[in-house]
N, C-alpha and C positions, 0 to 999 in steps of 0.2 A: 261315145254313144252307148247307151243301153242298148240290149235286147232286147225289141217289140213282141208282146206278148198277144196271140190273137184272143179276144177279135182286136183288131189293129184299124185304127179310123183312120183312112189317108188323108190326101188334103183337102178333099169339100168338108172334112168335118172342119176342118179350121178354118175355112169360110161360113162359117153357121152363127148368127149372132150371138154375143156373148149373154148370158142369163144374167138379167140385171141385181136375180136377189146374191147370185154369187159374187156380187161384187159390192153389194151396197153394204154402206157403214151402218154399224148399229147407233141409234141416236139417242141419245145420255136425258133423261129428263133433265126437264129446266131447272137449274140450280142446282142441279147433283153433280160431285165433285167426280172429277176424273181419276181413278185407280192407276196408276201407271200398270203397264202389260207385263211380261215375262221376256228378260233381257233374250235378246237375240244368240242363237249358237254361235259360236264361231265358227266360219267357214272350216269345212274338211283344208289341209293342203297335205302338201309332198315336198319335200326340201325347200318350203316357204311359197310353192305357187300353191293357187287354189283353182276356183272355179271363176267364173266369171262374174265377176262382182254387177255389172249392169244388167245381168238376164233377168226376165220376167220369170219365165220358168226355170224353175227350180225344184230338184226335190233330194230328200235325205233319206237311209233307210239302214237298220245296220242288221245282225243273226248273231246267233254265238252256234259255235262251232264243235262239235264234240272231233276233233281231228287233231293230228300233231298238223304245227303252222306249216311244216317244207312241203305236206302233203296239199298244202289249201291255195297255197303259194304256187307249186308245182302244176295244179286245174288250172288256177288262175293265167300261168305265161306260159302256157302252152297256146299257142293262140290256136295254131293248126286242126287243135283237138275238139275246141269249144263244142262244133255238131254232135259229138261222141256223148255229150252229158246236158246240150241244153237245144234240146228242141227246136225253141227259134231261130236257130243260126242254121242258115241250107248250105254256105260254105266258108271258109276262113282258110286265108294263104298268109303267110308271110312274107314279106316285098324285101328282105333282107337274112343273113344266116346268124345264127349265134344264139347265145342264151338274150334274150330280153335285153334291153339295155337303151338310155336316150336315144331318141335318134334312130331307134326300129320304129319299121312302120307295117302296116299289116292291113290288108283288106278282106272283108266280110258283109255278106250281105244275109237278108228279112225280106220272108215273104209279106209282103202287103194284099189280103184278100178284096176282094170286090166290094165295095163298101160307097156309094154304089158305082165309084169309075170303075173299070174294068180293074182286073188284079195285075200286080207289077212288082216288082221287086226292090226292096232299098236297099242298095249297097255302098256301105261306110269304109271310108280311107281313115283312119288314126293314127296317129303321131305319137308313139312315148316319146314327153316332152321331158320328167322327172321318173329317176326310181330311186327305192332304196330296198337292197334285198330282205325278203321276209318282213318288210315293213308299211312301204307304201308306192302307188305305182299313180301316174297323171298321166292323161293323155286326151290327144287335142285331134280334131277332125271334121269334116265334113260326112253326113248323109245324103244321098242325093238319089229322086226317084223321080215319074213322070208329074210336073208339073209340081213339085218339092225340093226343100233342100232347108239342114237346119244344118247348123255350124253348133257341137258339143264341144264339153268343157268335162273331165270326168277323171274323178277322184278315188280311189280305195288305200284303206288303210288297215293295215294287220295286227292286231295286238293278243300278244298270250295273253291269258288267265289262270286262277285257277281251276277254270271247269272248261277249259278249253283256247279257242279261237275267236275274237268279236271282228268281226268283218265288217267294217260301215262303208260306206258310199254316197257319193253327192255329185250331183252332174245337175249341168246348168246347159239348156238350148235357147238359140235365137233365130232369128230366122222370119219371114213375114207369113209365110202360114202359121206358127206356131205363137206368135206374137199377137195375131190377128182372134184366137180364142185360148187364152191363157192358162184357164181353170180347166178345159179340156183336154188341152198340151199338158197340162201339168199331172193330172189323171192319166194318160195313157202312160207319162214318164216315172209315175208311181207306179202302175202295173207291169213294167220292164225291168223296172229295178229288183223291185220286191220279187218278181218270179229270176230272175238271175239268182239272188240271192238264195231261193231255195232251192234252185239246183244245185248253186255250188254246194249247197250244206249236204246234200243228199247224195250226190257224189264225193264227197271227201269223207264224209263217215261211212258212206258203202266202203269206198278202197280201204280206208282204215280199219273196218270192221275183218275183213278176207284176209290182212297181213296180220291182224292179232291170233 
């Protein structure tokens, strides 16, 4: 699961009808030949899993990084620390000891503001399912909040350059609220992503910038 970035729409926004022009195909004039699209990315994976191949929602997002990787790596599994550099997250525990590794699990929870049910909190159980150090981390879980619950799929991968760090990310929710208004789920889980993402990048070149 992403970090929800406020403002943060609970679940009556994903009881709210879907907008039909967001969804509606565009229609080819009569006898105008069909351009084929632009092949599809390949899914993010981690030692060969990915994301969840049937989910509606979906989103992709990547940063480059001015950071040496052990420092970007180091923000990223520290799970405990996440509050210290990203806003969204009110707590983060680790449900096991040791560096990261399959098979830790860790829970943290996202304030959800009044929108308009009362405000409440969501708090996510995740699973590293896959890692590979310095490389790529998966992990699997549930969200769960008053009258909510999406089941994530979520991806990062780490690659040197030369001008840095490229960080990308892909996570894939399900769930019947989130299912229920697709483009809206898919919209808040664009703006959870993409703001994780600049945090990490702001704190790993802050700490990098103090050690040079």
């Amino acid at each position: 699961m992403s970090a929800f970035r406020r403002p943060l729409v609970p679940a009556a926004l994903f009881a709210l009808p879907l907008v039909a022009g967001l969804l509606a195909a565009t229609a080819s004039p009569a006898g105008a030949a069909t351009l084929p699209g632009p092949r599809p990315t390949p899914a993010l994976t981690c030692r060969g899993a990915g994301v969840d191949p049937g989910a509606r929602v979906r989103y992709r997002s990547e940063i480059l990084i001015d950071a040496p990787l052990s420092t970007v790596w180091k923000l990223q599994t520290d799970v405990e620390r996440w509050p210290a550099w990203q806003a969204p997250v009110t707590t983060a525990e680790r449900l096991d000891r040791g560096p990261l590794r399959p098979g830790s699990a860790f829970r943290w929870s996202v304030p959800v503001p009044p929108n308009p049910t009362p405000a409440t909190s969501l708090e996510i159980t995740s699973t590293v399912e896959q890692l590979r150090r310095h490389s790529c981390l998966r992990w699997t879980g549930p969200a769960t909040g008053e009258g909510l619950r999406i089941d994530g799929v979520h991806v990062w991968n780490f690659t040197r350059t030369p001008h840095g760090v490229r960080v990308t990310t892909e996570e894939t929710h399900t769930g019947p609220q989130v299912d229920a208004d697709v483009p809206a789920a898919t919209a808040i889980l664009r703006q959870g992503l993409e703001g994780w993402l600049k945090d990490l990048k702001t704190a790993a070149e802050s700490r990098a910038h103090e050690r040079s």
